[in-house]
PQR file with spaces between the fields and no chain letter, atoms N, CA, C, O and H, PARSE charges and radii, in Angstrom:
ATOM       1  N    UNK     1      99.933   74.622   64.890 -0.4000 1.5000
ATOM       2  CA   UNK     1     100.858   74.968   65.960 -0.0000 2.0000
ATOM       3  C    UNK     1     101.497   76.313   65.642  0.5500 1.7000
ATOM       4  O    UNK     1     101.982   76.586   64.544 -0.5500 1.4000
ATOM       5  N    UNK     2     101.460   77.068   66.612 -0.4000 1.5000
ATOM       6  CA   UNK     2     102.563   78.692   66.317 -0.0000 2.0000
ATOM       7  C    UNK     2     103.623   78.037   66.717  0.5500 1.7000
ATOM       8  O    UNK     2     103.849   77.081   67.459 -0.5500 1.4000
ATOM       9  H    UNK     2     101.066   76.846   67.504  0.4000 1.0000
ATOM      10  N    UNK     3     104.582   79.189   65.677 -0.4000 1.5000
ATOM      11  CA   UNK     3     106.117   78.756   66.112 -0.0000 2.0000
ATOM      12  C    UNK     3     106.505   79.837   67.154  0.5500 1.7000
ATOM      13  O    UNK     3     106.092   80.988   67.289 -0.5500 1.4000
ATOM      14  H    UNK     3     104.399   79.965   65.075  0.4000 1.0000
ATOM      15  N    UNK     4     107.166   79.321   67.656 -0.4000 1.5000
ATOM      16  CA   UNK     4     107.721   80.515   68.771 -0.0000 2.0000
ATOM      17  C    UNK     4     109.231   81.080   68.221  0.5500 1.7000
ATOM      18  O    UNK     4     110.344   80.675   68.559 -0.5500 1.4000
ATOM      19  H    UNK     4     107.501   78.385   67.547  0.4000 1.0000
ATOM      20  N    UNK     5     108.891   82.126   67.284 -0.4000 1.5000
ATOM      21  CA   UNK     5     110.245   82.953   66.855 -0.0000 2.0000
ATOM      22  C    UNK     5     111.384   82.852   67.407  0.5500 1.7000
ATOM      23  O    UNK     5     112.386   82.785   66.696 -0.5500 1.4000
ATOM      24  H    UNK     5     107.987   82.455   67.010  0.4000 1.0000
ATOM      25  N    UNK     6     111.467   82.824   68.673 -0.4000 1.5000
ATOM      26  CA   UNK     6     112.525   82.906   69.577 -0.0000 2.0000
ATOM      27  C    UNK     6     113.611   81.590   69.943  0.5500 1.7000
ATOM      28  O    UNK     6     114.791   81.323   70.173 -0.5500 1.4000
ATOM      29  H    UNK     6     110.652   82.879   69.251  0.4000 1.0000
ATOM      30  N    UNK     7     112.690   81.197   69.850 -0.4000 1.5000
ATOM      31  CA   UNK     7     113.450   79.428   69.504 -0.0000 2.0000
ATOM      32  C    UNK     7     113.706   78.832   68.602  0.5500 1.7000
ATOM      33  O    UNK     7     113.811   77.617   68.768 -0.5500 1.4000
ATOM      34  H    UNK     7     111.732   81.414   69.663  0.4000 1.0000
ATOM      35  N    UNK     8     113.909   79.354   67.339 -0.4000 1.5000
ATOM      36  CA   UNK     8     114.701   79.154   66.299 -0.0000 2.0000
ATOM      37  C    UNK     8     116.066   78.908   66.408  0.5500 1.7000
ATOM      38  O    UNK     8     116.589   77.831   66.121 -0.5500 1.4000
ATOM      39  H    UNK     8     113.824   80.342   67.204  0.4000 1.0000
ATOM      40  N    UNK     9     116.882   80.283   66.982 -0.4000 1.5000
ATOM      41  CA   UNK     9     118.060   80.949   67.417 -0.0000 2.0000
ATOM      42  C    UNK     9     119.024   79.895   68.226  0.5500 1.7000
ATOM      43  O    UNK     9     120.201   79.613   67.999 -0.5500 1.4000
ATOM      44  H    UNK     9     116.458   81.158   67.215  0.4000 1.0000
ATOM      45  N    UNK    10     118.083   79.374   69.309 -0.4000 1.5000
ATOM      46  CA   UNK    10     118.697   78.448   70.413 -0.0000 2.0000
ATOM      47  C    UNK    10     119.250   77.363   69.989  0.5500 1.7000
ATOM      48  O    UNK    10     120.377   76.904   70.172 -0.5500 1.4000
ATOM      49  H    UNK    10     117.127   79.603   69.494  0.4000 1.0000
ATOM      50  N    UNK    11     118.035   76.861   69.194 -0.4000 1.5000
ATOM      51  CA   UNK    11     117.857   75.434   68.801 -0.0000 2.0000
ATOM      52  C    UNK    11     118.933   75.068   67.384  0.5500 1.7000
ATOM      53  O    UNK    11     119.643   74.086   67.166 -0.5500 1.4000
ATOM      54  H    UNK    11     117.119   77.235   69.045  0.4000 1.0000
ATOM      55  N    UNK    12     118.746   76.005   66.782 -0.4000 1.5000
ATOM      56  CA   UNK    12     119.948   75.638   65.691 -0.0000 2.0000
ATOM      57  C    UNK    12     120.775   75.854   66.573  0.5500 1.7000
ATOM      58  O    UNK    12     121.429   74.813   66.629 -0.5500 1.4000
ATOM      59  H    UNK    12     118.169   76.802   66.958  0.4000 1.0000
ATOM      60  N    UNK    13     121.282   76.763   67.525 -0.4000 1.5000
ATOM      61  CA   UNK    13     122.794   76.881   67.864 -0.0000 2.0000
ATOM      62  C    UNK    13     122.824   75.834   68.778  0.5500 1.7000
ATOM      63  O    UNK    13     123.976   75.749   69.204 -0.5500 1.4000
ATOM      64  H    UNK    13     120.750   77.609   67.480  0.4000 1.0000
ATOM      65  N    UNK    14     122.199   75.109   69.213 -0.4000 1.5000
ATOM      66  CA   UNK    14     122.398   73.692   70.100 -0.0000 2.0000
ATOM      67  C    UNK    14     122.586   72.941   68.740  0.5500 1.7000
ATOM      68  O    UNK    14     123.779   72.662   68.617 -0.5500 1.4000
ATOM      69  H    UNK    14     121.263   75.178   68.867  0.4000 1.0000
ATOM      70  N    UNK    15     121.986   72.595   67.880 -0.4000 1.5000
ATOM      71  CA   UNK    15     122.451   71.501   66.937 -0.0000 2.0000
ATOM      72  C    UNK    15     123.270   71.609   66.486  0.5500 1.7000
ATOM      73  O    UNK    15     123.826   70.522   66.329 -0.5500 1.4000
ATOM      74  H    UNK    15     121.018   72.822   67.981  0.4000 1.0000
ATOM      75  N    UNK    16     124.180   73.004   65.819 -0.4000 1.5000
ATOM      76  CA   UNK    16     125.294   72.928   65.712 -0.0000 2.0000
ATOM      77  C    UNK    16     126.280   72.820   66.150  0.5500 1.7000
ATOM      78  O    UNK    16     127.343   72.629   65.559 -0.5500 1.4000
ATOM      79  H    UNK    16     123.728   73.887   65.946  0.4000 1.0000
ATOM      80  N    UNK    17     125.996   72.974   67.790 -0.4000 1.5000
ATOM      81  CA   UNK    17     127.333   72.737   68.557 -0.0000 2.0000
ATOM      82  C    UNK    17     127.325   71.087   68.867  0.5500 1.7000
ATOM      83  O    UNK    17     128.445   70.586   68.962 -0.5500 1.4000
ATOM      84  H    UNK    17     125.133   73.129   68.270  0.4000 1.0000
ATOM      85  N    UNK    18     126.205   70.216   69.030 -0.4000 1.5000
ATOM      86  CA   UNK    18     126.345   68.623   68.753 -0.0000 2.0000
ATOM      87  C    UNK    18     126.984   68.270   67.868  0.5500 1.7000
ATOM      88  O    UNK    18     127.684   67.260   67.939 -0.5500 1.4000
ATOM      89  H    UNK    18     125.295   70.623   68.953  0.4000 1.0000
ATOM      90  N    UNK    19     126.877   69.227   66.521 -0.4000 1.5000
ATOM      91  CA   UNK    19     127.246   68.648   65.426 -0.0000 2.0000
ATOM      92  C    UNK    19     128.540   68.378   65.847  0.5500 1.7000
ATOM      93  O    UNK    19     129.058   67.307   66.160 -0.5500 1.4000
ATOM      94  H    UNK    19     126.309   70.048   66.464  0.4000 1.0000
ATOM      95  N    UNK    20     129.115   69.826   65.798 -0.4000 1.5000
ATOM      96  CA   UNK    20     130.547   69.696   65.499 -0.0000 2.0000
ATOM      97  C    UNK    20     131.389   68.865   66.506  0.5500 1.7000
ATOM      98  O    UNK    20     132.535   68.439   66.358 -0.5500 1.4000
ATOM      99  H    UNK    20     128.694   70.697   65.544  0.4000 1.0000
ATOM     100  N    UNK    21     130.387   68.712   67.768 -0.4000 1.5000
ATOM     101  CA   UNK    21     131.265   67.964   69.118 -0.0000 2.0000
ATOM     102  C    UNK    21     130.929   66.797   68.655  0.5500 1.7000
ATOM     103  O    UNK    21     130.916   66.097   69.667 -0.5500 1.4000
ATOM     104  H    UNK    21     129.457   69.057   67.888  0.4000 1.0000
ATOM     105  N    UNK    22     130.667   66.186   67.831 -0.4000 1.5000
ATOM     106  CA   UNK    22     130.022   64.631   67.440 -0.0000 2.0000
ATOM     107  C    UNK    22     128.917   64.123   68.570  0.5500 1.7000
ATOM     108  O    UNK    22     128.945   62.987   69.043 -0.5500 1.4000
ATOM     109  H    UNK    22     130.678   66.754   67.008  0.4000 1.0000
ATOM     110  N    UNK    23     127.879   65.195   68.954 -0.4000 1.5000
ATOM     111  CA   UNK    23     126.732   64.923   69.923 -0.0000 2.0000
ATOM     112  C    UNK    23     127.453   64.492   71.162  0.5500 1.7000
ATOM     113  O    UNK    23     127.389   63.338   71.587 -0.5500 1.4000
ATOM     114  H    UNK    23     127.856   66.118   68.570  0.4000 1.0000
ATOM     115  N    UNK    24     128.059   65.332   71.663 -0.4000 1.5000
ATOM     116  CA   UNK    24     128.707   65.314   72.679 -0.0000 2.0000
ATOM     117  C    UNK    24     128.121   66.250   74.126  0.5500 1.7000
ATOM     118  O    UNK    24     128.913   66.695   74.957 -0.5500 1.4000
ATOM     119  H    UNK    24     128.112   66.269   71.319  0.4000 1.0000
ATOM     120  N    UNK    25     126.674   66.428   74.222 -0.4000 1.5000
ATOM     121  CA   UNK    25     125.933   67.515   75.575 -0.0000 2.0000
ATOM     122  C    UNK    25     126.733   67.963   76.184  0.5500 1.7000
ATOM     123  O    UNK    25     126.743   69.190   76.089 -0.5500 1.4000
ATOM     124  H    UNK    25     126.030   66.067   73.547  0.4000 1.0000
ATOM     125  N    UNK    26     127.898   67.327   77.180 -0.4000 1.5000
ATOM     126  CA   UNK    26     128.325   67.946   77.872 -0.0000 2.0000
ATOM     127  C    UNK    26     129.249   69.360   77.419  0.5500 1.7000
ATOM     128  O    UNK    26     129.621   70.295   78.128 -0.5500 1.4000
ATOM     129  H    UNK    26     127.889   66.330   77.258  0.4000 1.0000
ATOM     130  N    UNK    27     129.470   69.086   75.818 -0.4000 1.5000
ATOM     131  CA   UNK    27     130.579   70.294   75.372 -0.0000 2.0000
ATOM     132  C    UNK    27     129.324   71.573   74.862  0.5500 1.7000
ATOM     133  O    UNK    27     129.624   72.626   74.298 -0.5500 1.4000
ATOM     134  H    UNK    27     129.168   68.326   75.242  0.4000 1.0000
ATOM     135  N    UNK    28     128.169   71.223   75.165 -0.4000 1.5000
ATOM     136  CA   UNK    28     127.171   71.968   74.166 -0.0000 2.0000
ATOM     137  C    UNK    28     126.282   72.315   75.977  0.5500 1.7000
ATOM     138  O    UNK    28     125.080   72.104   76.141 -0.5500 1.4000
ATOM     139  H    UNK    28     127.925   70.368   75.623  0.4000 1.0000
ATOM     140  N    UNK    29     126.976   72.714   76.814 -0.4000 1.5000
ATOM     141  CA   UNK    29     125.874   73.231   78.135 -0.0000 2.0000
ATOM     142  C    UNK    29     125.216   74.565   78.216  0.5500 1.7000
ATOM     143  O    UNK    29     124.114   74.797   78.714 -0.5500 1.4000
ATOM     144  H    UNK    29     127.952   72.885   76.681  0.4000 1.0000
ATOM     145  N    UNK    30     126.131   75.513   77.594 -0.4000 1.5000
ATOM     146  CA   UNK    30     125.896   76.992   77.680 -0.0000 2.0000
ATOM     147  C    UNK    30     124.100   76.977   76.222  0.5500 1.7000
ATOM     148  O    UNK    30     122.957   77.435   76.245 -0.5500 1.4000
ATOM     149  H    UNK    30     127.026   75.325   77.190  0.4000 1.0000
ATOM     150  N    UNK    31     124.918   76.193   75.276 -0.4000 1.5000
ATOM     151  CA   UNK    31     123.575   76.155   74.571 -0.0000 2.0000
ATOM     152  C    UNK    31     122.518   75.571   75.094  0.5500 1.7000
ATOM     153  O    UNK    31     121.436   76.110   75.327 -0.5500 1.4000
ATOM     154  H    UNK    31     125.846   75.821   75.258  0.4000 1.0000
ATOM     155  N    UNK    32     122.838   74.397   75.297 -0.4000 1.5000
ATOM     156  CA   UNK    32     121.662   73.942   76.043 -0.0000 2.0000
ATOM     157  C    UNK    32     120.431   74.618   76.990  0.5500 1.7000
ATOM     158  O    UNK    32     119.220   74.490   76.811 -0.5500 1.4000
ATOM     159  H    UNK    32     123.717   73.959   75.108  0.4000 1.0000
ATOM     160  N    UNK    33     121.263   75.536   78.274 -0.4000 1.5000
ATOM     161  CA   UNK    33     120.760   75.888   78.759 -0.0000 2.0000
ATOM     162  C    UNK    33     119.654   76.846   78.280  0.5500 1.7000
ATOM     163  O    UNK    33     118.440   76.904   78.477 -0.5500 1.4000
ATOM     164  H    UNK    33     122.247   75.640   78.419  0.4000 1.0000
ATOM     165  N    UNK    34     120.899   77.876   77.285 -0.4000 1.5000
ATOM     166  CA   UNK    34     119.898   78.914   76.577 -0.0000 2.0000
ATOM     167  C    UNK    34     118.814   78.590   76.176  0.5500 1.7000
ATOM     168  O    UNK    34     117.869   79.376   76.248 -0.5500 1.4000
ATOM     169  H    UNK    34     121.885   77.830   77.125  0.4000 1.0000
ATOM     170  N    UNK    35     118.703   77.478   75.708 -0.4000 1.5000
ATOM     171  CA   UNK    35     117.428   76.642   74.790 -0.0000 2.0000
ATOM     172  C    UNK    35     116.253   76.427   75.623  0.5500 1.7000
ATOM     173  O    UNK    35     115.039   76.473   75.426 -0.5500 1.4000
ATOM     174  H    UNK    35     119.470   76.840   75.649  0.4000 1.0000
ATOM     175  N    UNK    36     117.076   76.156   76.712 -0.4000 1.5000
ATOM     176  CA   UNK    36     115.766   75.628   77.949 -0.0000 2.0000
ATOM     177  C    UNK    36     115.459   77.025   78.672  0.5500 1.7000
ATOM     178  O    UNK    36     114.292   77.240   79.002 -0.5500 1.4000
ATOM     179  H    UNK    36     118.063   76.119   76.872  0.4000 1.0000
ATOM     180  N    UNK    37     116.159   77.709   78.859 -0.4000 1.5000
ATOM     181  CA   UNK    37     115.796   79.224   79.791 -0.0000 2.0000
ATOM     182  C    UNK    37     114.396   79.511   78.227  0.5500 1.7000
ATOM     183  O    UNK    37     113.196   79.378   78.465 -0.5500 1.4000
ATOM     184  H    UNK    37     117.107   77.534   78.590  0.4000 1.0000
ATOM     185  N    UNK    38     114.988   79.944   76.580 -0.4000 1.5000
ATOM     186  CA   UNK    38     114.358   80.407   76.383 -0.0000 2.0000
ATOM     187  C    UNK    38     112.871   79.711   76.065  0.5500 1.7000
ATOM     188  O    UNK    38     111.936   80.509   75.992 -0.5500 1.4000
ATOM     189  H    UNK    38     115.964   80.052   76.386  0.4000 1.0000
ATOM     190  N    UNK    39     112.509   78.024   75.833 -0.4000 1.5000
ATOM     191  CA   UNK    39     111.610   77.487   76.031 -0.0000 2.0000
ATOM     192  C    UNK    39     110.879   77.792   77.867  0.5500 1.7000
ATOM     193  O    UNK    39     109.668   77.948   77.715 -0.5500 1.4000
ATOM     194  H    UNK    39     113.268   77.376   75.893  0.4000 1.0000
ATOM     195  N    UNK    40     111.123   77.867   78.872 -0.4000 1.5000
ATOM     196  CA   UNK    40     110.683   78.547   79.859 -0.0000 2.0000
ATOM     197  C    UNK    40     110.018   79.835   79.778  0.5500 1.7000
ATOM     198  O    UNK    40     108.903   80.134   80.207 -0.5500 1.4000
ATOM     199  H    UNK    40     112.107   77.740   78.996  0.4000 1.0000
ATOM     200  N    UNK    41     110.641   80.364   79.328 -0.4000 1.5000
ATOM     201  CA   UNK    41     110.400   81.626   78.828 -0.0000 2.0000
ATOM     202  C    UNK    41     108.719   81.473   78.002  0.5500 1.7000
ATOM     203  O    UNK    41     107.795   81.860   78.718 -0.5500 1.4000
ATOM     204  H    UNK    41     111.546   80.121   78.980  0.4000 1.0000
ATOM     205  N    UNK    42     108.465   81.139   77.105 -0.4000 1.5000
ATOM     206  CA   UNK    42     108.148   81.135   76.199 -0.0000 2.0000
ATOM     207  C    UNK    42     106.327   80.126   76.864  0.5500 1.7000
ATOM     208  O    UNK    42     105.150   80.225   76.515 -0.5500 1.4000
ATOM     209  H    UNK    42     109.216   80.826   76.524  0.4000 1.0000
ATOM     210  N    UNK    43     107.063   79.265   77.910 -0.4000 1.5000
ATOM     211  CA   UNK    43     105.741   78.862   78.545 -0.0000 2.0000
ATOM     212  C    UNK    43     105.552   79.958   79.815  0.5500 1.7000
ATOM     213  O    UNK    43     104.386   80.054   80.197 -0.5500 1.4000
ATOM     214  H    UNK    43     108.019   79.184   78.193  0.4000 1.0000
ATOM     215  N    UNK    44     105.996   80.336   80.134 -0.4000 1.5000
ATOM     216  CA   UNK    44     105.607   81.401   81.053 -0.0000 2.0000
ATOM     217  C    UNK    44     105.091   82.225   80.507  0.5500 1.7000
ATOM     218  O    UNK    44     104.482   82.945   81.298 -0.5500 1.4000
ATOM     219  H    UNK    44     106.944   80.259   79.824  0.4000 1.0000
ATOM     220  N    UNK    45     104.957   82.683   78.978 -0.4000 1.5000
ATOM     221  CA   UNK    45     104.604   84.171   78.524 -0.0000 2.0000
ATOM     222  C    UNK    45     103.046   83.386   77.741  0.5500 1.7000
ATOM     223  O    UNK    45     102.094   84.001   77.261 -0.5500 1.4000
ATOM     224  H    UNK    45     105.452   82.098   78.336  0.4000 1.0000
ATOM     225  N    UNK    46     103.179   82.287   77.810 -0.4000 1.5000
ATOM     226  CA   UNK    46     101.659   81.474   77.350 -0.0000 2.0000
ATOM     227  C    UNK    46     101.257   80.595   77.993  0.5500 1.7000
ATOM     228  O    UNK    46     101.248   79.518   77.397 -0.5500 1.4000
ATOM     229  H    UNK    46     103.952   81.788   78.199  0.4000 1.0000
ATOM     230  N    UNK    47     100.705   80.579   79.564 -0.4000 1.5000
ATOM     231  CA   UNK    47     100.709   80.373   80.794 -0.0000 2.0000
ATOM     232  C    UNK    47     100.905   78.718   80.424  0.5500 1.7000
ATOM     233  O    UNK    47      99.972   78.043   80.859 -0.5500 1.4000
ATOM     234  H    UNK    47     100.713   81.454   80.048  0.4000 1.0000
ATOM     235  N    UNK    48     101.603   78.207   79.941 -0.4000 1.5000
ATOM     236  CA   UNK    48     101.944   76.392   79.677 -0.0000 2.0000
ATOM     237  C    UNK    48     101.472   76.027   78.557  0.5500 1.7000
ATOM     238  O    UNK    48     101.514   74.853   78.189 -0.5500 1.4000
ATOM     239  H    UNK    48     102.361   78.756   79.588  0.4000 1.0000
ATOM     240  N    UNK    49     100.887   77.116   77.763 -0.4000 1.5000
ATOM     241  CA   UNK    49     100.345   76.395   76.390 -0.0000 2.0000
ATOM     242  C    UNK    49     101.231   76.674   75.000  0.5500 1.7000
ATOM     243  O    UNK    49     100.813   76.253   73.921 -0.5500 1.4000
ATOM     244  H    UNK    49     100.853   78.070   78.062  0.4000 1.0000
ATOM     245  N    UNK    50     102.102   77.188   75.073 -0.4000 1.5000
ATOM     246  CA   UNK    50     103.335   77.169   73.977 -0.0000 2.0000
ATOM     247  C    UNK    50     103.447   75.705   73.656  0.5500 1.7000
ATOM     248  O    UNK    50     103.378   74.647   74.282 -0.5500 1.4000
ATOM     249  H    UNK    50     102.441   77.530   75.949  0.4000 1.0000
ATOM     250  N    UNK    51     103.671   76.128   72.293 -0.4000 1.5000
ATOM     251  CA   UNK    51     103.866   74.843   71.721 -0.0000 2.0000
ATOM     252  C    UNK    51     105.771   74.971   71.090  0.5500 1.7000
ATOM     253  O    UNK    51     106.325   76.029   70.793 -0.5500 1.4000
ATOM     254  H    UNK    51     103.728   76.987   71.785  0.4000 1.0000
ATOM     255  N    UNK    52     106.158   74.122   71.058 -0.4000 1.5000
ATOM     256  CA   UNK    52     107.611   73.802   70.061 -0.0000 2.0000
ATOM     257  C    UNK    52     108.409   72.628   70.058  0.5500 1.7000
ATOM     258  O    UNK    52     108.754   72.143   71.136 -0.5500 1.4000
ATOM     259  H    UNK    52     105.708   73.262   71.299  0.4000 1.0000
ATOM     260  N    UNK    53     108.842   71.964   68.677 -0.4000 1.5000
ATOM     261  CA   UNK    53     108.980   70.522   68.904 -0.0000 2.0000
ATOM     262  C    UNK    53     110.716   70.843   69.532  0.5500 1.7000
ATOM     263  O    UNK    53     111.388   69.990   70.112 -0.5500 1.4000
ATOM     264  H    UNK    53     108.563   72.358   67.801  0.4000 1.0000
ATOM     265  N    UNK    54     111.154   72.220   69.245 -0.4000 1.5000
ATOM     266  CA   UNK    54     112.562   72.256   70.154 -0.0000 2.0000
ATOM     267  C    UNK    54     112.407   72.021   71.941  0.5500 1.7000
ATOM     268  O    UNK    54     113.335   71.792   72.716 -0.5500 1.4000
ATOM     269  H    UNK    54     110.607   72.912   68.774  0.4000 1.0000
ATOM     270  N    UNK    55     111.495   72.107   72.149 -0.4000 1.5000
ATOM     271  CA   UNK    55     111.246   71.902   73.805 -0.0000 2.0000
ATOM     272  C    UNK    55     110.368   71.138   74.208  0.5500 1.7000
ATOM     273  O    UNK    55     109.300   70.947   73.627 -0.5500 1.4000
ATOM     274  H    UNK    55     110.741   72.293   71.519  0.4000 1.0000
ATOM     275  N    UNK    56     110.767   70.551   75.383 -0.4000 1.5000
ATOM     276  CA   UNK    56     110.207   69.247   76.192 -0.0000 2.0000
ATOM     277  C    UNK    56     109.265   69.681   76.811  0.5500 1.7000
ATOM     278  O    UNK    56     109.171   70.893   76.618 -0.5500 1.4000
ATOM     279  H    UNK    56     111.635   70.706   75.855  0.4000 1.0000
ATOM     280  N    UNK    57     108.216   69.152   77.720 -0.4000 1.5000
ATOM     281  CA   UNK    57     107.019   70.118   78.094 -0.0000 2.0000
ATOM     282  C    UNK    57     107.223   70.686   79.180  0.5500 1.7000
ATOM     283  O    UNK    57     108.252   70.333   79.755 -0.5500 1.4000
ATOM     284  H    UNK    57     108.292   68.167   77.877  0.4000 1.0000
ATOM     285  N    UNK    58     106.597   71.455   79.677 -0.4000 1.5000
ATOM     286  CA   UNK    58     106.915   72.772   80.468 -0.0000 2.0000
ATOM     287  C    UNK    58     107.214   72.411   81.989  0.5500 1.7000
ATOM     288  O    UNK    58     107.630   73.316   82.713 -0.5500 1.4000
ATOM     289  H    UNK    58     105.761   71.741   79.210  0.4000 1.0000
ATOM     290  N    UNK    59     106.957   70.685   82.696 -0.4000 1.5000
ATOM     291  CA   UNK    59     107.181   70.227   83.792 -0.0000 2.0000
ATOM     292  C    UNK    59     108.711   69.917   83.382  0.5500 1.7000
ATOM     293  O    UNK    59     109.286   70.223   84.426 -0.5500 1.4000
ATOM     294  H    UNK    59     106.619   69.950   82.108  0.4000 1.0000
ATOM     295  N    UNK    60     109.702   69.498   82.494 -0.4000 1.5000
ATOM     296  CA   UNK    60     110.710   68.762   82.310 -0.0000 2.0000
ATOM     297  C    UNK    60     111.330   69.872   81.938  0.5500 1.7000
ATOM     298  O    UNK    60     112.495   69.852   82.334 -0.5500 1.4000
ATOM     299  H    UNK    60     109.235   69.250   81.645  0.4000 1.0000
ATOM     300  N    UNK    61     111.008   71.020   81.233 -0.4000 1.5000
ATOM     301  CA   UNK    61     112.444   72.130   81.336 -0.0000 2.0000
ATOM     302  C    UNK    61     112.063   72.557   82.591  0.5500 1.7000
ATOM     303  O    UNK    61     112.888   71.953   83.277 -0.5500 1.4000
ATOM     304  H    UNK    61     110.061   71.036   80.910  0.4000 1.0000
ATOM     305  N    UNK    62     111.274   73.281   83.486 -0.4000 1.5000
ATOM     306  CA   UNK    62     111.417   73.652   84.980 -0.0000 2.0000
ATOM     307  C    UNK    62     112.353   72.672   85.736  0.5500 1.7000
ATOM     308  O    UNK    62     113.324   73.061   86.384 -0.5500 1.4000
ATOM     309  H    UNK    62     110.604   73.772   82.929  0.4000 1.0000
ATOM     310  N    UNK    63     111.950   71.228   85.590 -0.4000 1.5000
ATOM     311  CA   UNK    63     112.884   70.308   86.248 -0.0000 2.0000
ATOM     312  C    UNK    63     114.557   70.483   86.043  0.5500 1.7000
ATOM     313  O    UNK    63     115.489   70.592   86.840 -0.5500 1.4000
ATOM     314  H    UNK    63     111.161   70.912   85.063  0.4000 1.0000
ATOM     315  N    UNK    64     114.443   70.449   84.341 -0.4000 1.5000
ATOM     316  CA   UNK    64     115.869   70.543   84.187 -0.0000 2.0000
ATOM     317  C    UNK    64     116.761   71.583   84.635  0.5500 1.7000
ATOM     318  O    UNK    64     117.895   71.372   85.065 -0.5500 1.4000
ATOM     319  H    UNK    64     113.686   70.361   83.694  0.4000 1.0000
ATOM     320  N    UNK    65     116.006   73.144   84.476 -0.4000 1.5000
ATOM     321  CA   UNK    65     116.605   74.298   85.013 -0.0000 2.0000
ATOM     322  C    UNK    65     116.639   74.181   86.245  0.5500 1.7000
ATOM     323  O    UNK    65     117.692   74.712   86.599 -0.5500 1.4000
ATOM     324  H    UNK    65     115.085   73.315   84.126  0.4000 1.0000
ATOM     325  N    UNK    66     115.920   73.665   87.409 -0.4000 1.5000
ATOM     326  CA   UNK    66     116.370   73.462   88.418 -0.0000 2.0000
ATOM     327  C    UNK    66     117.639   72.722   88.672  0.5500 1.7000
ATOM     328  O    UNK    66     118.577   73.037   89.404 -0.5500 1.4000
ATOM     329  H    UNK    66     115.065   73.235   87.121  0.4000 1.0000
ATOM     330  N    UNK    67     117.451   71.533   87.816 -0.4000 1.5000
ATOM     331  CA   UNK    67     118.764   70.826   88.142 -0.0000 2.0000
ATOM     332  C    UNK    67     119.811   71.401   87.553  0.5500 1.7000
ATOM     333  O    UNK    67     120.874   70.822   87.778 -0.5500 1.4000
ATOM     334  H    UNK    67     116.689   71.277   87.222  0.4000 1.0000
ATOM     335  N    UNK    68     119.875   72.426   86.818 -0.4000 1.5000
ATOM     336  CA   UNK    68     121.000   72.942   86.471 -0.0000 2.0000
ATOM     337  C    UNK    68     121.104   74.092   86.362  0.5500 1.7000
ATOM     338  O    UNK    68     120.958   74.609   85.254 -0.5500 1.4000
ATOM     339  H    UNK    68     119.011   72.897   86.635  0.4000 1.0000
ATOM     340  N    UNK    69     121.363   74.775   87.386 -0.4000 1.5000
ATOM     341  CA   UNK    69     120.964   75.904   87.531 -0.0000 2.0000
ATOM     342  C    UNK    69     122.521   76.807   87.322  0.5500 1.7000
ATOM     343  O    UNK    69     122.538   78.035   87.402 -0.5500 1.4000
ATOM     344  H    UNK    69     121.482   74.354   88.285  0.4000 1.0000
């Protein structure tokens, strides 16, 4: 599997903001999102074939960014 460099960044800064909220999502949204814009990202630039165990597959972050837009 390649790692996708870019999602390193997101993904720790989403786990650390669970951490400290005691896994609390709703206090951790701005990360969240970032995480999912930059997993989008990342299948768009490898027409759906990016791989990363920080992101859900490429139908369920489109979904989610829709729903939270």
């Amino acid at each position: 599997m390649t790692v996708h460099r870019p999602l390193v960044f997101p993904a720790c800064n989403l786990q650390t903001c669970l951490n400290k909220n005691t896994y609390a999502p709703d206090k951790c949204s701005k990360q969240m999102r970032d995480l999912y814009v930059c997993c989008a990202r990342m299948y768009d630039e490898t027409n759906d074939k990016g791989e990363s165990t920080a992101c859900p597959l490429p139908s369920v972050t489109r979904k989610w960014l829709k729903a939270h837009p």
